[in-house]
C-alpha positions as CSV (number, residue, x, y, z in Angstrom):
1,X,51.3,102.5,121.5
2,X,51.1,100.7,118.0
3,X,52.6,103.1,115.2
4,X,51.1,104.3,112.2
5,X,51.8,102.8,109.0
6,X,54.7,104.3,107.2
7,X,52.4,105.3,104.1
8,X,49.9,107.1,106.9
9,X,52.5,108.6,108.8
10,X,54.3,110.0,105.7
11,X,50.8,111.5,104.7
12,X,50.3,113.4,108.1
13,X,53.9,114.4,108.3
14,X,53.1,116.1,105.0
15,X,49.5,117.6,105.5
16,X,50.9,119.1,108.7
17,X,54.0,120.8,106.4
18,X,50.9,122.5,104.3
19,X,48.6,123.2,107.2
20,X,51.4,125.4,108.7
21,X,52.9,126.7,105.9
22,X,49.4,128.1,105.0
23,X,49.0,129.4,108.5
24,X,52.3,130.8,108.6
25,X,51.7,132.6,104.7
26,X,48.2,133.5,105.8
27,X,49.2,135.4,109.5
28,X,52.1,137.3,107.6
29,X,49.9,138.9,105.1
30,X,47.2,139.3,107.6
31,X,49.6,140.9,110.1
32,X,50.7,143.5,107.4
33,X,46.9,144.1,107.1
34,X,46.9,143.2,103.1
35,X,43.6,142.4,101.9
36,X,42.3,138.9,101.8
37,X,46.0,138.4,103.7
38,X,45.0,134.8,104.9
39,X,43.9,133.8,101.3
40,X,46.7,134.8,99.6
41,X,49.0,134.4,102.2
42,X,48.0,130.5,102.5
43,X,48.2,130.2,99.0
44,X,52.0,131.7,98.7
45,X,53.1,129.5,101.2
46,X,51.8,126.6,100.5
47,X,53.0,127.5,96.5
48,X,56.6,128.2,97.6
49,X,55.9,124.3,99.2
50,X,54.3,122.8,96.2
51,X,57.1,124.5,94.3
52,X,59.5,122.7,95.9
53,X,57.4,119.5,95.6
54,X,56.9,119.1,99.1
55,X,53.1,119.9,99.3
56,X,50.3,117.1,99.3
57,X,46.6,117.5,98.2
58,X,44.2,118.4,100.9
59,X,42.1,115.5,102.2
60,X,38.6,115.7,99.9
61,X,36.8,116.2,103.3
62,X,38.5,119.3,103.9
63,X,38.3,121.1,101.1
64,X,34.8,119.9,100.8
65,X,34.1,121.4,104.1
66,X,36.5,125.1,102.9
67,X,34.6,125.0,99.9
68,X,31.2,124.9,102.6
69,X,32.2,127.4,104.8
70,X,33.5,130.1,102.2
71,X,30.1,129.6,100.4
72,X,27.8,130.4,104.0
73,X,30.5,133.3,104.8
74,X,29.9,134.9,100.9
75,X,25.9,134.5,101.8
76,X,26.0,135.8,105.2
77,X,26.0,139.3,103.3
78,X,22.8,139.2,102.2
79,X,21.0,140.8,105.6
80,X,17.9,142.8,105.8
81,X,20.0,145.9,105.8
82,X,21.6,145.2,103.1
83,X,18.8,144.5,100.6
84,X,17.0,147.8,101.9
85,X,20.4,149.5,101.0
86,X,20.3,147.8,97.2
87,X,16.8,149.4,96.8
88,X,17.8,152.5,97.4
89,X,20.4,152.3,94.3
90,X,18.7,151.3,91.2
91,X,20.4,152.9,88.6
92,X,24.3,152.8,89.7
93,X,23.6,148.6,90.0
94,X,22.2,148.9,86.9
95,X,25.3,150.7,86.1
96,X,27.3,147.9,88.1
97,X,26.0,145.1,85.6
98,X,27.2,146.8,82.9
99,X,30.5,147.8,84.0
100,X,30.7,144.1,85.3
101,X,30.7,142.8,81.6
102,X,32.5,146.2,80.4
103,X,35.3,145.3,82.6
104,X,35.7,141.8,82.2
105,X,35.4,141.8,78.1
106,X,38.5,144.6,78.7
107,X,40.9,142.3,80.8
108,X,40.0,139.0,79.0
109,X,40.6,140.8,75.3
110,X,44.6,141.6,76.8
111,X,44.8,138.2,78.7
112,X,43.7,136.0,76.0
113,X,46.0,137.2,73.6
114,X,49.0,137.0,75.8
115,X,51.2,133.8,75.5
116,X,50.2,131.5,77.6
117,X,46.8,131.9,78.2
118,X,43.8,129.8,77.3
119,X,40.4,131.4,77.0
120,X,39.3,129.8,80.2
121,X,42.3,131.0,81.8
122,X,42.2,134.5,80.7
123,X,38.4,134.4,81.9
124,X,38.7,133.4,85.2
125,X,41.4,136.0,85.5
126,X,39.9,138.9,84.2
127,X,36.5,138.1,86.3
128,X,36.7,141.3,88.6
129,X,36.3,141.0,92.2
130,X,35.4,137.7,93.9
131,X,38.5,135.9,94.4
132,X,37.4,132.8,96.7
133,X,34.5,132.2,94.4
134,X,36.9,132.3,91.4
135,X,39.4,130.0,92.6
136,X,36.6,127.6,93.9
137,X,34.8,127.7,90.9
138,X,37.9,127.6,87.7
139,X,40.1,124.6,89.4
140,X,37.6,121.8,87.8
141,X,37.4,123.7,84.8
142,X,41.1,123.1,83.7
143,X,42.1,126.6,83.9
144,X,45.9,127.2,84.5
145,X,45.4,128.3,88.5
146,X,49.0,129.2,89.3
147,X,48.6,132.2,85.9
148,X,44.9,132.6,87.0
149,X,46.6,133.1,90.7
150,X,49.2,135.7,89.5
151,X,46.6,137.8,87.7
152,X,44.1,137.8,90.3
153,X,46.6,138.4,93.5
154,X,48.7,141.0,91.5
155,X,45.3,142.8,90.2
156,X,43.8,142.9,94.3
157,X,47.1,144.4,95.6
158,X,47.9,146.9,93.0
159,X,44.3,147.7,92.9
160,X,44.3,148.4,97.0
161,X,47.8,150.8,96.1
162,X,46.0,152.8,93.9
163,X,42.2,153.5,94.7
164,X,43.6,155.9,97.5
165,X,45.8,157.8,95.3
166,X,43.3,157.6,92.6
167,X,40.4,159.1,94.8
168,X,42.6,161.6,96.8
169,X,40.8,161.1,100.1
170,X,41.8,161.8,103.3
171,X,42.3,158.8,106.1
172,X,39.6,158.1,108.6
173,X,39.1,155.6,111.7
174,X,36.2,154.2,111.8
175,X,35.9,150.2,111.9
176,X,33.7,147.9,110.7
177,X,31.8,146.3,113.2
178,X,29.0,142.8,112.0
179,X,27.1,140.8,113.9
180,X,28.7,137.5,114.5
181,X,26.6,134.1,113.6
182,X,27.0,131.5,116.6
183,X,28.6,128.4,115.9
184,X,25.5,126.1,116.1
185,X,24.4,127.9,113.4
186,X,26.7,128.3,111.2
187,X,27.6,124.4,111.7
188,X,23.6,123.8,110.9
189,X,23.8,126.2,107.6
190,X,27.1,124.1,106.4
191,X,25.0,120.5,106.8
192,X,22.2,122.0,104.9
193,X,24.2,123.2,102.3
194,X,26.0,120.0,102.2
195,X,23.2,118.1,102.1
196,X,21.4,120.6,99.5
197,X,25.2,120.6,97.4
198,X,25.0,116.9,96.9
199,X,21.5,116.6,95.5
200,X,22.7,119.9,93.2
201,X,25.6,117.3,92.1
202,X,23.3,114.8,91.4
203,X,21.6,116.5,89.1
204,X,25.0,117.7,87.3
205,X,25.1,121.0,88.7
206,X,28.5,122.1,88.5
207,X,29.8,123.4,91.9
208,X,26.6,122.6,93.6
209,X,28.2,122.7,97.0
210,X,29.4,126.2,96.3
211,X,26.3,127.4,95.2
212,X,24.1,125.4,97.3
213,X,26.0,127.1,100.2
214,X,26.0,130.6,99.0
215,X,22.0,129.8,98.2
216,X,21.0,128.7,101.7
217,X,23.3,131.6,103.6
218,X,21.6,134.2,102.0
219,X,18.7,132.8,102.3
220,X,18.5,132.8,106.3
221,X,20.4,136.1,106.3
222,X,18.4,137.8,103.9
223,X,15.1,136.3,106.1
224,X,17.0,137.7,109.1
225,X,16.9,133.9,111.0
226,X,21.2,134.2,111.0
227,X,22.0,137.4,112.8
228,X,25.3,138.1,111.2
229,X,28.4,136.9,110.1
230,X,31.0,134.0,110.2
231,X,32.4,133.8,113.5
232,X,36.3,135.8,112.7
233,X,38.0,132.4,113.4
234,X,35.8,130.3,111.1
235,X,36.4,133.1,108.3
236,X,39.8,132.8,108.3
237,X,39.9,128.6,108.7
238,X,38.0,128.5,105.7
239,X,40.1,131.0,103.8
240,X,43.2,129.8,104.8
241,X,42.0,126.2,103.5
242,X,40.9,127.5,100.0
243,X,44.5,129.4,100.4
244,X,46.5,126.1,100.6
245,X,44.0,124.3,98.4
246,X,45.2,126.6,95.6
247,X,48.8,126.9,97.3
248,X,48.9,122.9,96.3
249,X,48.4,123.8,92.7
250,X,51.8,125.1,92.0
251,X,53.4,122.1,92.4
252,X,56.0,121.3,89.8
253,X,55.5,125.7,88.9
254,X,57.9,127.7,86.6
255,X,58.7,130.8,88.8
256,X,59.9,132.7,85.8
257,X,56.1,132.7,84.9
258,X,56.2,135.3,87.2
259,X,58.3,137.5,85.4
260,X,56.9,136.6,82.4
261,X,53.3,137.5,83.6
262,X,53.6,140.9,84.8
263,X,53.4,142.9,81.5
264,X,50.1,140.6,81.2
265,X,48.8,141.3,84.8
266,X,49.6,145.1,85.0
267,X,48.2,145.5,81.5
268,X,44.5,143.8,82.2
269,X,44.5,145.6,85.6
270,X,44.7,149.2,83.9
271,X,42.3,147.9,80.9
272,X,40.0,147.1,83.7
273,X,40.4,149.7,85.7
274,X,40.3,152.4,83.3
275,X,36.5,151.1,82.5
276,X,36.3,151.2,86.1
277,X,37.3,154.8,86.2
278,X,34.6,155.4,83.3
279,X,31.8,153.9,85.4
280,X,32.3,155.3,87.8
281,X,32.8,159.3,86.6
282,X,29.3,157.9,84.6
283,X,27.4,157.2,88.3
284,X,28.4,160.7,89.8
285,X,25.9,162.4,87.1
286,X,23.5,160.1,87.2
287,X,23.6,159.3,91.4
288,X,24.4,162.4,93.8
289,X,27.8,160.7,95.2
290,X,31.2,161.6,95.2
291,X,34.0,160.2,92.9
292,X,35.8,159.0,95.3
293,X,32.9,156.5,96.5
294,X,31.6,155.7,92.9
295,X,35.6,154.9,92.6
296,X,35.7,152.5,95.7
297,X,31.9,150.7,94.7
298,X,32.9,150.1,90.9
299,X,36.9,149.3,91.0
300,X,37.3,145.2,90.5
301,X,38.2,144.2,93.9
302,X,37.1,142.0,96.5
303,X,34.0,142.8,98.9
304,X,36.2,142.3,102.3
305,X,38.9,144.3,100.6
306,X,37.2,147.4,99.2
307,X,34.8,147.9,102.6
308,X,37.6,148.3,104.8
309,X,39.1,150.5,102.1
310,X,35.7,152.5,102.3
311,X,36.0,152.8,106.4
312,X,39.6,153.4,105.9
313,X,39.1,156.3,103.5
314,X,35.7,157.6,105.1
315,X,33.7,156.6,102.4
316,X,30.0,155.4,102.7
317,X,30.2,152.0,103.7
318,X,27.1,150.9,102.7
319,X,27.3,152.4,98.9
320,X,30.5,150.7,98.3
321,X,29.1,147.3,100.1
322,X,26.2,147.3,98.6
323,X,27.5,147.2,95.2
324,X,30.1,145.2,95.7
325,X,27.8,142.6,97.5
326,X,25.5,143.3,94.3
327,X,28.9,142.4,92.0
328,X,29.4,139.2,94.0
329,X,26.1,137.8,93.1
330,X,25.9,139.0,89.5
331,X,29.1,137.3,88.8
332,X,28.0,134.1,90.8
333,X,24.9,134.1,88.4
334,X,26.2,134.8,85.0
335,X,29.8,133.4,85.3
336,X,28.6,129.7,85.0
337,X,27.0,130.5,81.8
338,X,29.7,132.2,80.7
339,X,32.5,129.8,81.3
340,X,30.4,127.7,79.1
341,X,30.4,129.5,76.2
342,X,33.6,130.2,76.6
343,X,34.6,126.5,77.5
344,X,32.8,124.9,74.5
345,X,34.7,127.1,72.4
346,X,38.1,126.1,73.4
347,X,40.8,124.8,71.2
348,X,42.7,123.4,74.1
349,X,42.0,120.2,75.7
350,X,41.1,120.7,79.6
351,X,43.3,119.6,81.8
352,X,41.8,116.4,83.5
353,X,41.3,116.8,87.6
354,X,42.2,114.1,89.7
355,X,39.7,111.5,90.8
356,X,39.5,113.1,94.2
357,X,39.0,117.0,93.0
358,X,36.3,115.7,90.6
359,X,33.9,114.2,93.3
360,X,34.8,117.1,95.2
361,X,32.9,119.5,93.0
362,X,32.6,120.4,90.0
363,X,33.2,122.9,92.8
364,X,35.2,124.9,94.3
């Protein structure tokens, strides 16, 4: 059987070190049941790798195709069900768009004035709440992503530590339970969006994969032709990709950033938070809910996260979904031009992508 060439063989011997590293980082976290564990557990494996400068970029193909299949799965939300449970909450997602901005102007006026931080770094950190569209979408931007990481990963398991305490309810054990898209289609939603990503890039749309993905998901959710869902095992391939895509960013990383980012990252969370906090004390006497779920629907975590904090702490589901859904899709919509203003104000030179992450997207 004729052998690879060493150059080829080197290259596999190297993307298998980062495929398992992110599975292993990934199923530990998951297995402890934290939040978004395959996400950031791919991404502190495959860090500790890169760290050691033994991690290799993933192959353009495959993050093209994580970068696909994170944007259908952030989509899929969109069902019938869901938009007939928006309607029913005018004012408090009113509310939500305010507290959106309230919240992020809070954490970005700490972040960019600590050490460090650029103003596209401090604004991709402070966004609140969508963390695989964040990562996806600051990486081309030349945002420092193993700070932006720090923030974002400290900020979704203090946040998960605290809502519990903060709203003071009791346990429950009820589970979530979706509808689950069959392969076929899912596979037939990723070509579209391919297909509909590149003429996006053609036409300079930054990210156009990303949103060209998230576009045609909720599209045949919201129209009820895609019954549910990601499939469990797709969910978690393409998080554990974006994961190690990230992970594969800290090569060469200073672990004393660590230490000297938590004073940063713990003071952002609370300045967040507290507006949070506001918000939410604001929708209890203007909607007839309690604290506990106006806490849980406004606090700046991730969708996945904070519904199975809802089930876990008997809390309306569908309030707290609804308006974190509602978050997802405000900040998909304004963040772009945000980061511009933001970006064409910068000092700082960006930090030039590689070749290969450029033609990737503009993306993830």
């Amino acid at each position: 059987m004729p052998k690879l060439p060493e150059s080829l063989a080197r290259r596999a011997a190297e993307l298998t070190g980062v495929v398992a590293a992110a599975v292993a980082g990934g199923g530990a976290l998951a297995s402890l049941g934290v939040p978004a564990g395959w996400l950031s557990g791919a991404m502190l494996g495959v860090g500790a790798l890169a760290a050691a400068g033994r991690a290799t970029p993933l192959p353009t193909a495959v993050r093209q195709l994580a970068i696909l299949s994170t944007g259908v799965g952030m989509g899929s939300g969109l069902t019938p069900s869901t938009l007939h449970t928006l309607a029913r909450y005018p004012i408090s997602l009113l509310l939500m768009a305010v507290a959106i901005a309230a919240m992020t102007a809070a954490s970005y006026l700490v972040l960019v004035r600590a050490p460090g931080f650029s103003r596209r770094t401090a604004l991709y950190s402070a966004i609140p709440g969508a963390l695989s569209y964040v990562f996806i979408v600051a990486e081309p931007s030349g945002a420092d992503m193993p700070r932006l990481a720090v923030i974002q990963v400290f900020r979704i398991f203090i946040l998960m530590a605290l809502v519990p305490i903060v709203a003071r309810a009791g346990l429950g054990a009820q589970i979530a339970h979706f509808a689950v898209d069959p392969i076929w289609m899912t596979a037939t939603l990723v070509a579209a969006a391919a297909a509909f990503g590149w003429l996006l890039e053609k036409r300079g749309v930054a990210s156009g994969p990303l949103y060209a993905a998230i576009a045609i998901s909720a599209l045949a959710h919201g129209l009820g032709w895609a019954p549910g869902r990601l499939a469990p095992g797709v969910q978690i391939a393409a998080q554990t990709l974006v994961g190690a895509w990230v992970g594969t960013r800290f090569t060469g990383f200073d672990w004393g950033l660590l230490h000297r980012t938590l004073i940063a990252a713990a003071t952002s969370f609370l300045a967040a938070f507290s507006v949070a906090a506001g918000f939410a004390f604001l929708a209890t006497r203007v909607v007839d809910v309690p604290f506990a779920e106006a806490l849980a629907a406004f606090s700046p975590g991730g969708l996945e996260a904070m519904i199975m904090m809802a089930f876990a702490l008997g809390l309306d589901p569908l309030f707290v979904g609804a308006h974190h859904l509602a978050r997802f899709f405000m900040i998909s919509l304004a963040l772009p031009f945000v980061a511009r203003r933001i970006g064409g104000a910068e000092a700082a030179p960006m930090v030039d992508a590689t070749p290969s992450e450029s033609e990737t997207i503009s993306k993830i």
